[in-house]
DRENLUM-349040 format. One record per residue (C-alpha): residue in three letters; x, y, z. Coordinates in steps of 0.1 Angstrom, whole numbers, plus 2048, in hexadecimal, padded with zeros to 3 digits. Each point is the difference from the previous one (the first is absolute). Layout:
alaXYZ...
***
This chain:
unkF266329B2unk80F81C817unk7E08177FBunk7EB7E1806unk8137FD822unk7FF821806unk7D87FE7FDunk7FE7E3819unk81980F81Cunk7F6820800unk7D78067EEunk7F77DF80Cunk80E808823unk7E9823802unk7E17EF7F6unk8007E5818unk807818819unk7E28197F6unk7EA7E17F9unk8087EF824unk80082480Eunk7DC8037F1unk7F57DF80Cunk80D807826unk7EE8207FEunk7DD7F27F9unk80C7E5819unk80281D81Funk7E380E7F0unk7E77DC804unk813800821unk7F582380Aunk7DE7FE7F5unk7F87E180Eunk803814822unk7EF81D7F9unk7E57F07ECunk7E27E780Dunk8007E27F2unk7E08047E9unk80D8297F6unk8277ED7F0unk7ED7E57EBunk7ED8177F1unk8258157F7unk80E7DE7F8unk7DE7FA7E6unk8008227F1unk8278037F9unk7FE7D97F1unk7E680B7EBunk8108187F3unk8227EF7F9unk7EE7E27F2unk7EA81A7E7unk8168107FBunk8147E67F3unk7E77F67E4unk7FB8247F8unk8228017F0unk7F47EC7E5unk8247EC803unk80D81F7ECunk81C80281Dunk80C7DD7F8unk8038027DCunk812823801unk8227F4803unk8007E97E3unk7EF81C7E5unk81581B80Eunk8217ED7FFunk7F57F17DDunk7F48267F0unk81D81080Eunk8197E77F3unk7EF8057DFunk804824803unk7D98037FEunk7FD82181Cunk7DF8037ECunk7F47DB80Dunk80D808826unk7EE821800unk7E07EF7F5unk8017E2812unk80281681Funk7E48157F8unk7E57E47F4unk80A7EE81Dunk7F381E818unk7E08067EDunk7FA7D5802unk809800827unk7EB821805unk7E47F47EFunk8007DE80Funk80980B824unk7DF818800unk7EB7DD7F8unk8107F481Aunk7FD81C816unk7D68047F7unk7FD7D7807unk80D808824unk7E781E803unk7E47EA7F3unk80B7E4815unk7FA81D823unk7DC8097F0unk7F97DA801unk8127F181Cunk7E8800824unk80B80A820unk81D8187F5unk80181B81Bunk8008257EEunk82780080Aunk8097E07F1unk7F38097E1unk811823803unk8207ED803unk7FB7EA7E3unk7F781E7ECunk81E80F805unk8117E17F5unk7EB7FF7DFunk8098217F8unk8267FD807unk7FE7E57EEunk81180F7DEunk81A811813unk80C7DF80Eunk7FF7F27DAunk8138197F4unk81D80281Bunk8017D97F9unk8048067DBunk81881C805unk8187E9813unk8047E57E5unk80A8207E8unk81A808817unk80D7DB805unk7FF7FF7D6unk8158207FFunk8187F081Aunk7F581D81Aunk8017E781Funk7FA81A819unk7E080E7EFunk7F37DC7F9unk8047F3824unk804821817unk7E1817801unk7E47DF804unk8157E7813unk814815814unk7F4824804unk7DA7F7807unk8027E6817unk820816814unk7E88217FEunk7E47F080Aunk8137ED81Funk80E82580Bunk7D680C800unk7EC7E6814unk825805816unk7FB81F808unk7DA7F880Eunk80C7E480Dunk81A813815unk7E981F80Bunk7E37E280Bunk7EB80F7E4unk7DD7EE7F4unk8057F37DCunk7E27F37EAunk8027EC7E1unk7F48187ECunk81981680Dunk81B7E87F4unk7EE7FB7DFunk8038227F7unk82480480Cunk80B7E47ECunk7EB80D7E1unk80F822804unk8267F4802unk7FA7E97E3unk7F181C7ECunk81F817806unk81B7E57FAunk7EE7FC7DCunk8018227F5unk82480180Dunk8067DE7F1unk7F580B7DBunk810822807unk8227F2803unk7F87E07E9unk7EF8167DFunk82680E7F5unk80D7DC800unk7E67F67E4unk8118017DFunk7F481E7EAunk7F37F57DCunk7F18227EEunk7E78027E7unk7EC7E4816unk7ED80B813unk7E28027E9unk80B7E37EBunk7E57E5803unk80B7E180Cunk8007DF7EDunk7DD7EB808unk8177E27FDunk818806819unk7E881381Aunk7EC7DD801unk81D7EB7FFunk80C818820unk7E07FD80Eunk7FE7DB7FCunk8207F780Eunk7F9816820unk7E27F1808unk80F7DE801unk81881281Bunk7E4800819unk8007DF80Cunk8238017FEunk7FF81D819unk7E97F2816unk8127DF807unk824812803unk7F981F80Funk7E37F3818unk8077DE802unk80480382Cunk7DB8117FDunk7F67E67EAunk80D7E2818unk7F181581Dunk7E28007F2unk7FD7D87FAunk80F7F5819unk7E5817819unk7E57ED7F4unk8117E1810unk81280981Eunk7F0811821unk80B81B808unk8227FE816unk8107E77EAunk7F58177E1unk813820816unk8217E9803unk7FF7F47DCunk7F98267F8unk82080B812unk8157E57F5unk7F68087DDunk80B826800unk8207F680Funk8077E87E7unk7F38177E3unk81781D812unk81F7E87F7unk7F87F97DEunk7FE8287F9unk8267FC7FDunk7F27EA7DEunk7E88137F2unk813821800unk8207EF7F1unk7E87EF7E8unk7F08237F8unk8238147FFunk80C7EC7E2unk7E28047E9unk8098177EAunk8207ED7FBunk7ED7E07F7unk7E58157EEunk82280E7EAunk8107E37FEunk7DF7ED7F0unk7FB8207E8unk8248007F2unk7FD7D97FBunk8237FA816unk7F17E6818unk8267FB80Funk7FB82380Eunk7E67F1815unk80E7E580Funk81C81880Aunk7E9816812unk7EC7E4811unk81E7F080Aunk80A823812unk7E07FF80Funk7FC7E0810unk81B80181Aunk7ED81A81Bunk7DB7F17FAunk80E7E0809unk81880B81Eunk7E6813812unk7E87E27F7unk8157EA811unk806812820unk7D9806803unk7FA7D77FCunk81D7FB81Bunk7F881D815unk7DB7F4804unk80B7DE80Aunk81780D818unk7ED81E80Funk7DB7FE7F2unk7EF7F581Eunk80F822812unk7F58127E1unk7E37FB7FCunk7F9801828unk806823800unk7DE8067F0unk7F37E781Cunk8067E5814unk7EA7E97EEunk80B8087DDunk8247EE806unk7ED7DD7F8unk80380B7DEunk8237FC7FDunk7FE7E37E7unk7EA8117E3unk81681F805unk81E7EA7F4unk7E97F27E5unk7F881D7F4unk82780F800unk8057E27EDunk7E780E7E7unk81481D7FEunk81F7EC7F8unk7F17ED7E8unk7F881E7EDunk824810801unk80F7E17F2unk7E27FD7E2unk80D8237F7unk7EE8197ECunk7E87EC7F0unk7E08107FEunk81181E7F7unk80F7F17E2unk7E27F67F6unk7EF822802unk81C8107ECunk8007E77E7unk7DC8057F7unk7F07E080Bunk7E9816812unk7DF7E77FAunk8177E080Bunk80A812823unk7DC80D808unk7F57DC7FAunk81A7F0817unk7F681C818unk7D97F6801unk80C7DB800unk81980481Funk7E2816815unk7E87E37F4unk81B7E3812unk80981881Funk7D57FF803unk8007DA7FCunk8237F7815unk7F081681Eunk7DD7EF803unk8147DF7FBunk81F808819unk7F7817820unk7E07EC804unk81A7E4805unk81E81080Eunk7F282380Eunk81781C7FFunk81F7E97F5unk7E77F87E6unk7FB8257F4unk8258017F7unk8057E17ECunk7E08107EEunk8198187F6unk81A7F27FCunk7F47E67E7unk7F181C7EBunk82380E7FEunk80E7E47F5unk7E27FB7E5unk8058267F8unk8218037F6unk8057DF7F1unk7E48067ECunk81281F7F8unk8207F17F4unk7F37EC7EDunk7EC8177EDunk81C8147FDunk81A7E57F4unk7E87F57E5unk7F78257F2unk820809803unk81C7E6806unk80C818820unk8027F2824unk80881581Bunk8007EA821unk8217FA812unk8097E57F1unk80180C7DAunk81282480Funk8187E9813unk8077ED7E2unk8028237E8unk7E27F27EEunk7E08157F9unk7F87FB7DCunk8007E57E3
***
């Protein structure tokens, strides 16, 4: 118990602060583009870096969810042989597969009318970073499976965002003209040499197992690898792109100034629940060791360690929007402080996933990989349906009961999936009462 507390008071602690100090720096950076950009010159920024974090997304092939739960499982077995190979099929699967990806977006340039010669520079650039985005992705799962917490969250949620914040600063502060393909390539190039510093520091981590390297792997267990990562993509899609995802819907509805308030609200809230996923994320392994060694009690000790800050800084989000929203979200502008009441819906969301507790990662690391990427397709299918039915009816308020509906089908879904594969419950409730298991 005292190393589990010593996780959550003092790991826990730094990665909030590098994830928050990530977030604020892409937050100056929107901020400072938005003034030295036209209008037309930062959505086409905003398009080409959401392509490339949504393809990039599916280019992983899910490999990055599924790597805590083989790594923890091969290592507790002593099988350095397993790890070793896990890691590289899983780089020759996402190479392969981002390259598809990355000659669909080409194709997709060839094809697509009215693409000025430097828009489709630009997305060329992003096709062809494409891998290196993959594998900087991939690389920071193998450092949250090693317990590395620095390596997993520092270089791509911290460093990036921070070095790319002190570049467009230093045009910004000399009055210097700045193009997007300018900040394309900038970004590309401090991606690119945070990944080879990334695996340089990551590659003497990874367990040695000699006498493997040319040892062919097992058909069996490559497919089985291969089929529980793909089920990871939806998975990854809902979780890690959800606010994308709710943009997205809730822009076909909306015009255009209610869609910017919603859009602010939403990053707030999602800003709040950070503290949740990384505290969700920081005791992985734990679970992932727990589930391989068969001693269930070791995870309701763990979960129970971690639900106290989720839900505290929870909390204070839901009561500091009701309090102070409408000056919140007035900073952005005037008109945006209407928006008050979905912003305190959507901390509520937020809330409501601290107290359901790490279900979907139990799930993952208990192998029920085809039962969580079917409740993901299921919950983006009712967030479609709740938003035609609800904003229509309700406009922007109508956006965030959208949401926060889906949340509640989500995760109840989740736990009851869970209880019935497993007989474990991780909500509030069950840690409150010391019960997790049958």
């Amino acid at each position: 118990m005292a190393r589990i507390r010593d996780l959550l008071t003092s790991t826990t602690v730094l990665l909030l602060i590098l994830r928050y100090g990530g977030v604020a720096a892409g937050f100056l950076t929107q901020l400072i583009l938005a003034r030295m950009l036209e209008p037309e010159d930062l959505g086409l920024y905003f398009a080409a870096m959401s392509l490339a974090m949504v393809s990039g997304t599916i280019a992983t092939f899910g490999y990055p969810d599924i790597a805590p739960r083989f790594i923890s499982r091969y290592q507790t077995r002593e099988r350095l042989d397993l790890v070793k190979g896990f890691v590289r099929q899983a780089y020759r699967d996402i190479l392969c597969f981002s390259l598809i990806i990355s000659a669909f977006i080409v194709c997709g340039l060839l094809l697509w009318p009215d693409t000025s010669h430097s828009e489709k520079l630009i997305f060329l650039l992003i096709a062809l970073w494409l891998p290196i985005l993959t594998f900087l992705d991939f690389n920071s799962w193998i450092a949250l499976s090693m317990r590395s917490f620095f390596l997993a969250y520092g270089p791509e949620s911290f460093l990036a965002p921070l070095l790319f914040l002190s570049f467009i600063s230093v045009f910004w502060l000399l009055d210097m003209d700045l193009d997007v393909l300018i900040l394309v390539a900038t970004f590309i190039s401090i991606s690119t040499i945070l990944t080879i510093g990334h695996w340089y520091l990551l590659r003497p981590l990874l367990p040695k197992a000699e006498g493997s390297d040319n040892k062919p792997m097992d058909s069996r267990v490559i497919s089985r690898w291969r089929r529980e990562s793909a089920l990871q993509i939806p998975v990854s899609i809902f979780t890690m792109l959800f606010a994308d995802l709710a943009i997205l819907v809730t822009a076909l509805i909306l015009p255009g100034s209610e869609l910017a308030a919603f859009t602010i609200a939403l990053k707030i809230a999602m800003l709040i629940g950070f503290a949740v996923q990384v505290t969700h994320q920081v005791i992985i392994p734990d679970l992932a060791d727990a589930h391989a060694e068969r001693e269930i009690s070791k995870a309701g000790e763990t979960m129970r360690a971690a639900a106290a800050l989720p839900i505290f800084i929870t909390v204070g989000g839901l009561v500091g929007s009701m309090l102070f929203g409408d000056k919140i979200l007035a900073i952005f502008h005037p008109d945006f402080a209407s928006a008050q009441s979905v912003l305190v819906i959507l901390c509520g969301c937020q809330l409501l996933r601290a107290l359901a507790g790490p279900v979907v990662q139990l799930l993952m690391i208990s192998g029920a990989q085809k039962q969580n990427a079917w409740l993901c397709v299921a919950s983006t299918v009712f967030l479609v349906s709740a938003s035609l039915v609800l904003v229509p009816i309700f406009g922007i308020n109508g956006a965030g009961f959208a949401i926060l509906t889906t949340w509640l089908f989500w995760l109840a879904t989740a736990a009851i999936v869970l209880w019935r594969l497993t007989g474990m419950r991780c909500d509030i409730l069950a840690l409150s009462g010391l019960a997790v298991g049958r």
